[in-house]
C-alpha atoms as one frame of an Amber mdcrd trajectory, in Angstrom:
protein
  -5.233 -13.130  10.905  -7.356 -12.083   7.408  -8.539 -14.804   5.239  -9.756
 -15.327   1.701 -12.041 -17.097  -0.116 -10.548 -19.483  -2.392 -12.140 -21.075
  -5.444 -10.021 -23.083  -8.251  -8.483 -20.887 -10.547 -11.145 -21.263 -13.494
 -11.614 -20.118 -17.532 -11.378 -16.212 -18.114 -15.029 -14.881 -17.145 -17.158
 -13.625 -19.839 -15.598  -9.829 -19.280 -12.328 -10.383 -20.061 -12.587 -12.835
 -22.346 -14.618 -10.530 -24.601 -11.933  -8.066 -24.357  -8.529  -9.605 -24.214
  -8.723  -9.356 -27.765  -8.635  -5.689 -28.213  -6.345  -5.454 -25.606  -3.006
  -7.425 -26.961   0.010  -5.438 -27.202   3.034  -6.105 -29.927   5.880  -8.766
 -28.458   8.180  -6.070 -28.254   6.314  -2.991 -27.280   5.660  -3.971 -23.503
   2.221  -1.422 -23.670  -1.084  -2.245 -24.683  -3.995   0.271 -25.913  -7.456
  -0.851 -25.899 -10.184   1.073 -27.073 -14.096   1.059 -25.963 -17.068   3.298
 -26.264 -15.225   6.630 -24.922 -17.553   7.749 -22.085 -14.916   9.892 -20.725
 -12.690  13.193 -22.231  -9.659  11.186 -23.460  -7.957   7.961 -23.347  -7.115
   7.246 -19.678  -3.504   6.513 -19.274  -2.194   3.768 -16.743   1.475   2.990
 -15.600   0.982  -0.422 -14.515   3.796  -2.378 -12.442   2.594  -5.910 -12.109
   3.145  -8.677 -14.459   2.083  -8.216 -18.597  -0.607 -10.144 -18.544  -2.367
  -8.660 -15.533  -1.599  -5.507 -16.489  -3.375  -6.245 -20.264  -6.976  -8.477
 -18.871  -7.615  -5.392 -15.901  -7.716  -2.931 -18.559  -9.535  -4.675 -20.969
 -12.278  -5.501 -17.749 -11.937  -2.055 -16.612 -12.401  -0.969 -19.735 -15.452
  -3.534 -20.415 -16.684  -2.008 -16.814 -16.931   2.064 -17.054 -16.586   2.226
 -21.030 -13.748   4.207 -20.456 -10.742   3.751 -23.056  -7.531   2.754 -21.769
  -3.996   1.864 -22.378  -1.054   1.284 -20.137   2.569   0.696 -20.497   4.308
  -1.833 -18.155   6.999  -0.260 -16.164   8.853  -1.890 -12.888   8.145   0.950
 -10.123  11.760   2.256 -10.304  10.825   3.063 -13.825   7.657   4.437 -13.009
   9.466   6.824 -11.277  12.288   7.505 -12.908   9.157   8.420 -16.211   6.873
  10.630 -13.486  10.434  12.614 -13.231  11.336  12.774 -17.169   7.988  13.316
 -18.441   5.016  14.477 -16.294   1.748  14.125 -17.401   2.520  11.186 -18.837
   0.355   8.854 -17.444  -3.191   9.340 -15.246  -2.651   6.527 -12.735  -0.078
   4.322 -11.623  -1.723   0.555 -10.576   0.898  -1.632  -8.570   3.744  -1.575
  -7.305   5.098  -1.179  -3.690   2.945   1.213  -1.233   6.372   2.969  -0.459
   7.330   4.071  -4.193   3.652   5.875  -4.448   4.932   7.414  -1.002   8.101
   8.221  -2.753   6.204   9.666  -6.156   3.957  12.090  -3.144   6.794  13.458
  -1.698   8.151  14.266  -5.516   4.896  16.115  -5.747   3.720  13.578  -8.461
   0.496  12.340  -6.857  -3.087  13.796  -7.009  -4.095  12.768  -3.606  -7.937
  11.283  -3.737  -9.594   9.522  -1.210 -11.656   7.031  -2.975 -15.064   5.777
  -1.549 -14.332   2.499  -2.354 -11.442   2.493   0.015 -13.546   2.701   3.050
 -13.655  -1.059   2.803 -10.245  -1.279   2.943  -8.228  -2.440   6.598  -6.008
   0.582   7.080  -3.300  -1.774   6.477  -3.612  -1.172   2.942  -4.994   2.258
   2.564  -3.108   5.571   3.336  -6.547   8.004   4.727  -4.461  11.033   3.572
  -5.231   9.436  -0.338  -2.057   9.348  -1.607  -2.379   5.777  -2.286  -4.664
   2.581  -1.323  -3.687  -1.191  -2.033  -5.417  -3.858  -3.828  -3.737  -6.832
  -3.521  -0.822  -8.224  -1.546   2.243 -10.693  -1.639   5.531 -11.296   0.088
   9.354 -11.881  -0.627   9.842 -15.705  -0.716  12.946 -18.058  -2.104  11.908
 -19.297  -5.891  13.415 -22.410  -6.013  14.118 -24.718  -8.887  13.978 -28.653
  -7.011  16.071 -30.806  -9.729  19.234 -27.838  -9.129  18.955 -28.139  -5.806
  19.046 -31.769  -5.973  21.880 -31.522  -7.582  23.848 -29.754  -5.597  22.712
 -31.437  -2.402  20.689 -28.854  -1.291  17.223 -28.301   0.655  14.884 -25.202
  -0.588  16.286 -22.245   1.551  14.446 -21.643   4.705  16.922 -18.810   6.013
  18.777 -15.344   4.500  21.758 -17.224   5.197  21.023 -20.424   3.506  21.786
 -18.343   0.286  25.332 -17.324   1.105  26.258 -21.568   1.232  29.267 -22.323
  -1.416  27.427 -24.258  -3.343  24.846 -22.024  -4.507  28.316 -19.699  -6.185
  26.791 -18.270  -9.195  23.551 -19.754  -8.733  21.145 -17.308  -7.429  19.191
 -14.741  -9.312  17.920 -11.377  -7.578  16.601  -8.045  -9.815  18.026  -4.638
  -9.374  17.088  -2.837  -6.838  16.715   0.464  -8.994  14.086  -0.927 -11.345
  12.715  -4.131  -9.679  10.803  -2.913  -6.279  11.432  -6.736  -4.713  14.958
  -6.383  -5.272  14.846  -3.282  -2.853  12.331  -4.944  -0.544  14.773  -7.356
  -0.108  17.836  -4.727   1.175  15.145  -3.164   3.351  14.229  -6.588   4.740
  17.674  -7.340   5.581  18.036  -3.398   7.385  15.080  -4.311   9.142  16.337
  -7.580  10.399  19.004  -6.105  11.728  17.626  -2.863  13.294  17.894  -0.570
  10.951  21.576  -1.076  10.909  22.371  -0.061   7.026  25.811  -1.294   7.084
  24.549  -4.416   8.217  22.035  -4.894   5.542  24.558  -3.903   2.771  27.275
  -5.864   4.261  24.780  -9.178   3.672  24.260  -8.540   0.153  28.045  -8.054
  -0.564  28.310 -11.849   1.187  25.616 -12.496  -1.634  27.012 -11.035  -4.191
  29.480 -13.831  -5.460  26.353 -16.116  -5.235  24.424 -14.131  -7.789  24.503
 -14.673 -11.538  22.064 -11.881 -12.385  20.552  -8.884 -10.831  17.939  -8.588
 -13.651  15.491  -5.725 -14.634  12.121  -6.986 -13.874  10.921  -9.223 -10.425
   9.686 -11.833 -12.870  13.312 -12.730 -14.839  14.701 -14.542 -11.835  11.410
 -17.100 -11.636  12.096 -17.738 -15.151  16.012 -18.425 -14.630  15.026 -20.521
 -12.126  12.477 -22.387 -14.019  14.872 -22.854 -16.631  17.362 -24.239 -14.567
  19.711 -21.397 -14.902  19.963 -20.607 -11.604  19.277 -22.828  -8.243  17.303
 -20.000  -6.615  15.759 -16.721  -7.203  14.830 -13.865  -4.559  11.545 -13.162
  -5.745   7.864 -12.105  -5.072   5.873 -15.387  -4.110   3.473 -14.558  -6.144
   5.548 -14.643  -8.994   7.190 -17.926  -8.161   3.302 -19.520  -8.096   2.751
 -17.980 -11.248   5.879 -19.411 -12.931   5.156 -23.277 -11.429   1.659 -22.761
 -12.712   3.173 -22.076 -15.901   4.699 -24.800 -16.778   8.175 -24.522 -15.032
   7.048 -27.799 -12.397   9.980 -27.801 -10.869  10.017 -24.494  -9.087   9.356
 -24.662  -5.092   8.422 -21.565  -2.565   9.808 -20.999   0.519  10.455 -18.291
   3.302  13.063 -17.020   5.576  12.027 -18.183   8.739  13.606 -14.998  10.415
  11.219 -12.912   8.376  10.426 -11.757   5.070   8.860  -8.338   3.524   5.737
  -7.418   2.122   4.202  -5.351  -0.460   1.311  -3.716  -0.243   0.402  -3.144
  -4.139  -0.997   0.059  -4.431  -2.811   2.636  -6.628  -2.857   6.280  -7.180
  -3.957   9.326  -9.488  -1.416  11.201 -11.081  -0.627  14.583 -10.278  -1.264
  16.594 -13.906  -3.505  13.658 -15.441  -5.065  14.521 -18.370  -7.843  11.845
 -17.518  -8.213  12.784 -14.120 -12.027  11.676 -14.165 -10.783   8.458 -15.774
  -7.977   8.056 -13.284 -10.342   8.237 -10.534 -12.645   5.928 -11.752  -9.649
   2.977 -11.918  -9.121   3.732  -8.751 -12.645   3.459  -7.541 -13.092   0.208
  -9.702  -9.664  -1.759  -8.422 -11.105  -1.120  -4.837 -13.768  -3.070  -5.312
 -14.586  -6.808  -4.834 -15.920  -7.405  -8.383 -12.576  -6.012  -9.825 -10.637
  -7.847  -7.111 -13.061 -11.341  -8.081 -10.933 -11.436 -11.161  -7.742 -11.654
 -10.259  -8.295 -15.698 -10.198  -9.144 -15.097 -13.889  -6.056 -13.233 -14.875
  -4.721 -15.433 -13.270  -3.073 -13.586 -10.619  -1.901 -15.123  -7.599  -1.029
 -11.889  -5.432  -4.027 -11.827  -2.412  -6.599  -9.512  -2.340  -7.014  -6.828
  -0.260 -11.040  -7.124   0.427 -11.525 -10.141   2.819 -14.784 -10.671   0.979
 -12.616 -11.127  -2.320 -12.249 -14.566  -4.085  -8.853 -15.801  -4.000  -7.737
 -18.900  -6.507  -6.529 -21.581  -5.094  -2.921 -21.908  -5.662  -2.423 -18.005
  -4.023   0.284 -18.047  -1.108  -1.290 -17.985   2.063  -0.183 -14.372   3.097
  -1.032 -15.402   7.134   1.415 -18.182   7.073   4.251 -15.949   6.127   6.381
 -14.802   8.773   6.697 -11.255   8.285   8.335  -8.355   9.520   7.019  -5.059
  10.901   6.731  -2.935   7.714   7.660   0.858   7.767   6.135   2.216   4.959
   7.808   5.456   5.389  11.108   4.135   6.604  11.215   1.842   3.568  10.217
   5.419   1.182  12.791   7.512   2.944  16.046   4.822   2.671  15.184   3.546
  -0.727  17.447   6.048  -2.262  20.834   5.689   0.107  19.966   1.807  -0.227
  20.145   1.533  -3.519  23.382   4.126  -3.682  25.096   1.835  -1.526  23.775
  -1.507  -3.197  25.205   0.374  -6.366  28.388   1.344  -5.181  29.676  -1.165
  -2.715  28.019  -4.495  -4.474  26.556  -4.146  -7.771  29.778  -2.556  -9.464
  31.716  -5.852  -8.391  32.423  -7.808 -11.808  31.739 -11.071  -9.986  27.891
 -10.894 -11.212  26.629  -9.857 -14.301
């Protein structure tokens, strides 16, 4: 069992505070550039698949840290890869997103495999000794729940995959696409996991689903919002993300777990095959690997774990020990993400019974 430090989730330290400023992207541009003293050749160039504001304070502080300039662009990790295919070069590093998409992106031949130093800290849990990625920080697939709906409707928070097929919940469950949103696939792996690798199995659950669902949005976060709003009843979503949304303001929303078993990500990091930054790129990854970088995530806030067990976690961060999980296979997830999300296409998703 790991555990974390936890401290209340307090002001933005000093570091990013001084630099959120320069970081701020446009509403509509969903990238932000920063710009510091330049002690490397050329701005360093991150694809960054966690949530915006995350994505913004780390490289502001990581900028603050080396005096490297940065920018990033926030992309879910099916668009990550879907850009690493369209236009290489494009970026120097890719921060977050599932372990098994910077698999995927290796096998493509789109990673620069380093071993970092910092990684050595690292349980091999989350970090791949070949370098093709390493993780720094961790959450699981949970039920996003918004109380008052469920109330409404009768209903208990879900505490099983099959709680969300009940008739009640018709239209009133959000999940994002499995082809841009990498919890959306987590969950169809999940569900071919449960049921031993059995494909047909897994897909066969999520065509039950399917007249349940509203929305199979873009990004992981849309469905906490939905439910927050009151749009939907419940939304398959990261935990993490459900946390953040409650924190937010939507004081409704509740968390809860299949009891059966749930997946997990591993968020992970890796240079870029072709980076123009490469220096730069490896320096993020050094940086993100270690437990002051990792010490801000309460100041973001985020409220994914940490990787480092000497890391401090805020306080309202899931308890990753008290999840029931199942037994993760990296690979297996890497190599069926592409029939899985063929089949979600075909044989659910191009149903006109959700939008």
């Amino acid at each position: 069992m790991r555990s974390y430090r936890k401290t209340p989730v307090l002001a933005l330290g000093a570091v990013l505070v001084a630099t959120t400023a320069a970081c701020s992207a446009p509403a509509d541009s969903g990238s932000s550039s920063t710009s510091g003293s330049g002690s490397s050749s050329g701005t360093l160039n991150i694809a960054c698949s966690q949530q915006e504001d995350f994505c913004q304070k780390i490289t502001a502080a990581f900028e603050e840290a080396t005096g490297i300039d940065a920018t990033y662009v926030r992309l879910g990790a099916g668009e990550v890869l879907a850009r690493l295919e369209t236009t290489p070069g494009e970026f120097d590093v890719w921060s977050g997103g599932q372990a098994e998409n910077h698999l995927i992106a290796d096998e493509r031949g789109f990673i620069e495999r380093y071993v970092s130093p910092s990684a050595a800290d690292l349980p091999a849990e989350y970090n791949d000794a070949d370098g093709i990625w390493s993780g720094f920080y961790t959450d699981s697939v949970g039920f996003c729940s918004n109380q008052s709906e469920l109330d409404k409707l009768g209903m208990d928070a879900p505490t099983s995959w099959e709680d969300l097929l009940a008739p009640e919940l018709k239209g009133k469950v959000a999940m994002p696409h499995p082809a841009t949103a990498g919890v959306g696939y987590m969950a169809i792996y999940t569900q071919q996991t449960l049921n031993d690798g059995d494909t047909d199995a897994a897909i066969d659950y999520f065509t039950q689903l399917h007249g349940n669902v509203m929305q199979y949005s873009k990004s992981a976060a849309t469905g906490t919002e939905q439910a927050g709003r009151g749009e939907v009843a419940v939304a398959i979503a990261l935990d993490s993300d459900c946390v953040k949304a409650a924190e937010n303001g939507y004081s409704e929303l509740v968390t809860s777990y299949p009891e059966e078993g749930t997946g997990y990500e591993v968020g992970a990091v890796s240079v870029l095959k072709d980076a123009r930054n490469l220096d730069g790129a490896q320096q993020y990854m050094d940086w993100i690997l270690t437990t002051e970088a990792q010490d801000l995530y309460k100041d973001v806030p985020s409220y994914a774990a940490p990787t480092l067990a000497d890391a401090v976690a805020g306080d309202a961060v899931p308890d990753q020990d008290a999840v029931n999980k199942v037994e993760w296979d990296l690979k297996g997830a890497a190599d069926n993400r592409d029939q899985l999300i063929e089949l979600f296409e075909s044989d659910v998703a191009s149903s006109s019974s959700a939008q």
